[in-house]
C-alpha positions as CSV (number, residue, x, y, z in Angstrom):
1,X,-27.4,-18.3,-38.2
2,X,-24.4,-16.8,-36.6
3,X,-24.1,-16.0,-32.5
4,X,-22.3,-12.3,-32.1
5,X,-21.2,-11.4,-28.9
6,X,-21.9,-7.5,-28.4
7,X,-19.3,-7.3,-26.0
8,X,-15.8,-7.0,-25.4
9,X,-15.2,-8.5,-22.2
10,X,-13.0,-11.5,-22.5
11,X,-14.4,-12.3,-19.3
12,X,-17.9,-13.0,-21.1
13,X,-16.0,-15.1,-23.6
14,X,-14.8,-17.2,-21.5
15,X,-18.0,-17.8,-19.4
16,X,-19.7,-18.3,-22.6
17,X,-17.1,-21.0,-23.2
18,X,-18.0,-22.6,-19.9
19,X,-21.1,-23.7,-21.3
20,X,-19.2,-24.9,-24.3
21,X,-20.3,-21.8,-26.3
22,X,-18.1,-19.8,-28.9
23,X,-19.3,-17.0,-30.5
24,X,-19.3,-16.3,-34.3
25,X,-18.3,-12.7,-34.0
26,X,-17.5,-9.9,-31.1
27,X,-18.8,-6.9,-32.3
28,X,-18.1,-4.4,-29.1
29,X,-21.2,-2.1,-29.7
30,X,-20.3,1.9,-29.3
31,X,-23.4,3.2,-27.1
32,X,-23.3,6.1,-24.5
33,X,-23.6,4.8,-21.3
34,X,-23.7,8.0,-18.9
35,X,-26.9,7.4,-17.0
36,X,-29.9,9.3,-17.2
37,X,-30.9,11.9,-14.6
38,X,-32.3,9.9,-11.7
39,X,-32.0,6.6,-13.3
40,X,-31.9,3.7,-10.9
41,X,-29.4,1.0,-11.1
42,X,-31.4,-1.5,-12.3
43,X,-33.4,-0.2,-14.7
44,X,-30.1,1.6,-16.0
45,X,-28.1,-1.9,-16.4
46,X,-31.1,-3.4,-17.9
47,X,-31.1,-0.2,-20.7
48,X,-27.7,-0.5,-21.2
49,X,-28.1,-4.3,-22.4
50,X,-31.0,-3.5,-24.4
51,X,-29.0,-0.8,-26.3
52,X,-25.8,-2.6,-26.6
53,X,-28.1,-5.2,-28.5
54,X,-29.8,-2.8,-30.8
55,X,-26.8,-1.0,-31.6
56,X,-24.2,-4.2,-32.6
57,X,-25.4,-5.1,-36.7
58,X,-26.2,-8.1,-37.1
59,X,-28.1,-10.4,-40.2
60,X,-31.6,-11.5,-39.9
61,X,-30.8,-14.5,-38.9
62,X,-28.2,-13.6,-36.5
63,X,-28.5,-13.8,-32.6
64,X,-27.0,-11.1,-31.1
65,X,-26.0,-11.4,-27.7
66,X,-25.2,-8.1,-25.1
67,X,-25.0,-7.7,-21.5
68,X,-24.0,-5.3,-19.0
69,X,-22.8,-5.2,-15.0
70,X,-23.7,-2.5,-13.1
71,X,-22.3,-2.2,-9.0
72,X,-24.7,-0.7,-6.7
73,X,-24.2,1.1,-3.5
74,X,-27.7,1.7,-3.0
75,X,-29.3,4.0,-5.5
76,X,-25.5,5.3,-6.5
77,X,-24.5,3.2,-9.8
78,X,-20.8,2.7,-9.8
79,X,-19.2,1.9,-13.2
80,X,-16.1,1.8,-14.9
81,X,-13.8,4.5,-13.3
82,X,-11.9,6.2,-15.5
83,X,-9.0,6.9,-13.0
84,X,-7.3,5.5,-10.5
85,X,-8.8,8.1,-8.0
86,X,-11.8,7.3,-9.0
87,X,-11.3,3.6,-8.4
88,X,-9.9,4.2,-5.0
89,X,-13.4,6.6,-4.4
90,X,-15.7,3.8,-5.3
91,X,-13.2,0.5,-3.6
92,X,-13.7,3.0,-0.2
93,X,-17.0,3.7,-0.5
94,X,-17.7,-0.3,-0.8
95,X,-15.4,-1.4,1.6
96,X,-17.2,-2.4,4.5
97,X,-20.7,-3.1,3.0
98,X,-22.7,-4.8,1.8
99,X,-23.7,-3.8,-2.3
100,X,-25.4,-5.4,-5.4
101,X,-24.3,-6.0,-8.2
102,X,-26.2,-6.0,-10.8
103,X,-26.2,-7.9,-14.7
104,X,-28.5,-7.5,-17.4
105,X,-28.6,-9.8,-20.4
106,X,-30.3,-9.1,-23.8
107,X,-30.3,-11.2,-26.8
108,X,-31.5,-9.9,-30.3
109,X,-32.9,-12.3,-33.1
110,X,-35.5,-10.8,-36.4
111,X,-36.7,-8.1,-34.5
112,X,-37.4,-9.6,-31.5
113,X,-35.7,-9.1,-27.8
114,X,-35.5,-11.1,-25.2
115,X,-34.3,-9.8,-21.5
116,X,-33.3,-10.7,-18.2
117,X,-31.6,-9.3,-15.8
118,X,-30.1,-10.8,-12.2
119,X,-29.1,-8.8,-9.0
120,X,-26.4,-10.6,-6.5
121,X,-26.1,-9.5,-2.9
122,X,-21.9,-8.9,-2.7
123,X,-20.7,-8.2,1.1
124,X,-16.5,-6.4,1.0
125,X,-14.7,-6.6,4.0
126,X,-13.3,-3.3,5.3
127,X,-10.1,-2.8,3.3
128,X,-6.8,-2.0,5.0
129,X,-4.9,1.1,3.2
130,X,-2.3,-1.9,2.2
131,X,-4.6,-4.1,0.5
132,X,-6.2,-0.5,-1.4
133,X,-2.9,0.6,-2.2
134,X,-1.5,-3.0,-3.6
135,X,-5.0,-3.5,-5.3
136,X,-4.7,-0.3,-6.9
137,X,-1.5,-0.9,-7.8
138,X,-2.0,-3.8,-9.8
139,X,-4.2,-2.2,-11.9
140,X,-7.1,-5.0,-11.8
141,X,-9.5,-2.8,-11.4
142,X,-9.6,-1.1,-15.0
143,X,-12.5,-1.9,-17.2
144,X,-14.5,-3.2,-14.2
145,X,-17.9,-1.5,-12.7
146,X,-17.3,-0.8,-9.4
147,X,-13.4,-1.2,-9.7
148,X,-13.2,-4.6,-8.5
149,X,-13.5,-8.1,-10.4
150,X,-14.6,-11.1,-8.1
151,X,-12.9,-13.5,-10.1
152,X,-9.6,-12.1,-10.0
153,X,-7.3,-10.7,-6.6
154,X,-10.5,-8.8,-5.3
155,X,-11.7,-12.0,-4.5
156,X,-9.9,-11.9,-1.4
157,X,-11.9,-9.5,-0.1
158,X,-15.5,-10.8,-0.4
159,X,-16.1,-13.0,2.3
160,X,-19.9,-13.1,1.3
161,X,-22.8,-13.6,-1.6
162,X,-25.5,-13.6,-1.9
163,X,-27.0,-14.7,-5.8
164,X,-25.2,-16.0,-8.9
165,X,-21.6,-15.7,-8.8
166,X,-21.0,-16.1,-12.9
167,X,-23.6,-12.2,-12.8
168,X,-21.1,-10.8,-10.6
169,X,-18.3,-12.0,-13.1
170,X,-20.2,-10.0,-16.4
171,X,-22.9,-12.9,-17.4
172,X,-25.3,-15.4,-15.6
173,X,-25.3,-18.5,-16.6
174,X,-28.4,-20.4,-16.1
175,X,-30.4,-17.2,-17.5
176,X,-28.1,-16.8,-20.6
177,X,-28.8,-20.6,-21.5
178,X,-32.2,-20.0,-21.4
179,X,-32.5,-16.5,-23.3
180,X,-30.4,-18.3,-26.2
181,X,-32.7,-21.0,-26.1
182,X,-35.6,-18.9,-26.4
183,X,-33.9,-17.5,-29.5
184,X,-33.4,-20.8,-31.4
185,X,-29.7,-21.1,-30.1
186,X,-28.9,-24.7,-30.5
187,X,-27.3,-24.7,-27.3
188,X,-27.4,-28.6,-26.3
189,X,-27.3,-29.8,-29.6
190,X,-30.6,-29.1,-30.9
């Protein structure tokens, strides 16, 4: 039995090796993840997971583990931008308010799926054009829905949450444990 991590984010890697977990494999799955016409956040993030898991190969015996984070500013799903315009659109359009921020987790074992998914209240402050600007600058918004990652220099400007911090980061914890124990994951030893 062999753990693959359908993902690419290091910063699910190193989450997973919080809990002491490292995976066998990271297979980044190739899945189209333009949203469907009318899809709401949630149920979107929680597809997106679901595919990721179907679409990584994996052995019969293999647990195959996917997630996906999805930001929310109300029924509008922010995601990866692909440009720095785009990341200043969606750090303006957040700065301010209050948005979720949403993470989905699926795991895949013999045919069978198991799936959670965990929404986090996130409050930004109103952003100065100086900290935009510098924040944009640094470039630490690429790769990350919504064009922010709480764990890194964006950190500064969340003075509030609301939900599981490690979701808002790309995987939650608690529920991850517990989907990888439902698959036979010897997670504490077992």
């Amino acid at each position: 039995m062999a753990l693959i991590l359908g993902s690419g984010s290091p910063r699910r890697r190193e989450l997973l090796a919080q809990m002491g977990v490292v995976a066998d494999d990271i297979r980044s799955p190739d899945i189209d993840e333009t949203p469907e016409r009318g899809e709401q956040p949630r149920p979107y993030c929680e597809r997106m997971a679901r595919e990721k898991a179907l679409a990584v190969p994996g052995g019969a015996d293999d647990i195959i583990l996917s997630a996906d984070t999805t930001v929310a500013l109300g029924r509008r799903i922010l995601g990866k931008p692909e440009n720095e315009k785009e990341a200043a659109s969606f750090l303006l359009a957040l700065s301010g308010r209050r948005h979720r921020v949403i993470t989905a987790v699926a795991v895949r074992k013999a045919g069978k799926l198991w799936e959670k998914s965990v929404v986090t209240q996130v409050m930004m402050k109103r952003l100065s054009d100086n900290e935009l600007n510098t924040y944009l600058a640094s470039g630490d918004w690429k790769g990350k829905a919504g064009a922010y990652g709480i764990q890194g220099a964006a950190s500064a400007f969340i003075p509030w949450i609301n939900g599981s911090f490690t979701a808002v980061v790309g995987l939650p914890m608690a529920e991850t444990a517990n989907l990888l124990l439902a698959a036979g994951y010897p997670l504490y030893g077992e």
